[in-house]
N, C-alpha and C positions, 0 to 999 in steps of 0.2 A: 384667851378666855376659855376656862373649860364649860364641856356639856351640864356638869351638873350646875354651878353658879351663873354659867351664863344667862339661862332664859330666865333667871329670877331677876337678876339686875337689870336686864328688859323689861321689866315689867317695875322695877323699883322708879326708872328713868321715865317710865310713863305715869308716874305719880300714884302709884299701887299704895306705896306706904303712908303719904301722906291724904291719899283719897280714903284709905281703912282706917287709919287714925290706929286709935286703940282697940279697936274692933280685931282688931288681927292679933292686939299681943298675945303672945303664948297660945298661937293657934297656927301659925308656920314660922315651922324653924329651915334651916339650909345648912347644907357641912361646906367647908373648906378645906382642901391638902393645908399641912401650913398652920401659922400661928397669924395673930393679927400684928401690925408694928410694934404696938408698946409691949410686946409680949417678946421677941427678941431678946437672945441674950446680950450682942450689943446695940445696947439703946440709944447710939450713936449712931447708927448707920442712915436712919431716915436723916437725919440733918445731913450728915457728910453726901447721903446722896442726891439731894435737891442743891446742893452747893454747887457739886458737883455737873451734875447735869440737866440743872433749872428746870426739875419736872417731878411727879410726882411718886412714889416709889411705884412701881406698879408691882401687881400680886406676886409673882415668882419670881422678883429681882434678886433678895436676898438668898432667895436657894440657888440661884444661878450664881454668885457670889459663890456660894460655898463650893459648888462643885468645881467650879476655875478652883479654888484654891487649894482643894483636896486632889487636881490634879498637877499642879507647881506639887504640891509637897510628894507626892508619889514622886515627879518626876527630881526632885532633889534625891529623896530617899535612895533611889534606883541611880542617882547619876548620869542620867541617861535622859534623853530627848522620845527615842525609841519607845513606841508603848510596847513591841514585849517584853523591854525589861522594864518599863513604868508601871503597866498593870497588875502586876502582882501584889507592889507595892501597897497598890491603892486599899489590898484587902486588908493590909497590915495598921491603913492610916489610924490614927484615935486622935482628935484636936478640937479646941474651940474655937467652931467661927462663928460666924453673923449670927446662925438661927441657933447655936446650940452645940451640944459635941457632936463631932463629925465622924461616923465610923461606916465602915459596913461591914457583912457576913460573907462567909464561904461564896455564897453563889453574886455577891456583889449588891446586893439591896443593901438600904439603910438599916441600920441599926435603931434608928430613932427618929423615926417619922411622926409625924402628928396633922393630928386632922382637928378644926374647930369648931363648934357648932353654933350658929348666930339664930337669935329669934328677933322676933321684931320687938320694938319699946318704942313707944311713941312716935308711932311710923318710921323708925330706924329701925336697922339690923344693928345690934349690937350681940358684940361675942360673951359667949356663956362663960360664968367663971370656972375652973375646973375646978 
């Protein structure tokens, strides 16, 4: 759970949204790293992964997905098991996974990170459209 979402959903769990009703819509919003589920670019994944492991996606499962799998491809690219000849690779990667194209830059960040921003609607958090 990170610092910024956590202590909201604290306070979501103590019935914050459903005590304010619509008193709060458009009156606190919260950001997220990350996209919500149906916003993935494979829209498969929430199913395959409750199949899979009879629980619920949790928040940074799909980006943890991706980086396992931006690091299998480096380490094919590279032929090598070794991360210093895998790591380089990884700067070279560009591919579609779970959340999106998968690249990064010179010093190793993503290329294509995203942040969400949720306000309340009917004492739910719902995600803003972009």
């Amino acid at each position: 759970m990170n610092t910024v979402r956590g202590p909201l959903l604290w306070l979501l769990r103590l019935g914050l949204g459903q005590e304010a009703g619509d008193a709060i819509a458009g009156q606190v919003y919260c950001s997220q790293a990350g996209l919500p589920l149906e916003r993935l670019a494979d829209k498969t994944f929430n199913k395959r992964f409750q199949k899979r492991f009879h629980t619920k996606v949790q928040i940074y499962a799909p980006y943890a997905y991706d980086a396992v799998a931006a690091i299998i491809e480096a380490m094919k690219a590279a032929d090598s098991v070794e991360p210093d000849h895998y790591l380089p690779a990884l700067k070279r990667l560009d591919f579609m996974g779970v959340t999106g194209e998968v690249a990064f830059d010179e010093h190793g960040d993503t290329k294509y990170g995203t942040v969400t921003l949720y306000r309340f609607q009917h004492g739910k958090l719902v995600a803003m459209q972009p």
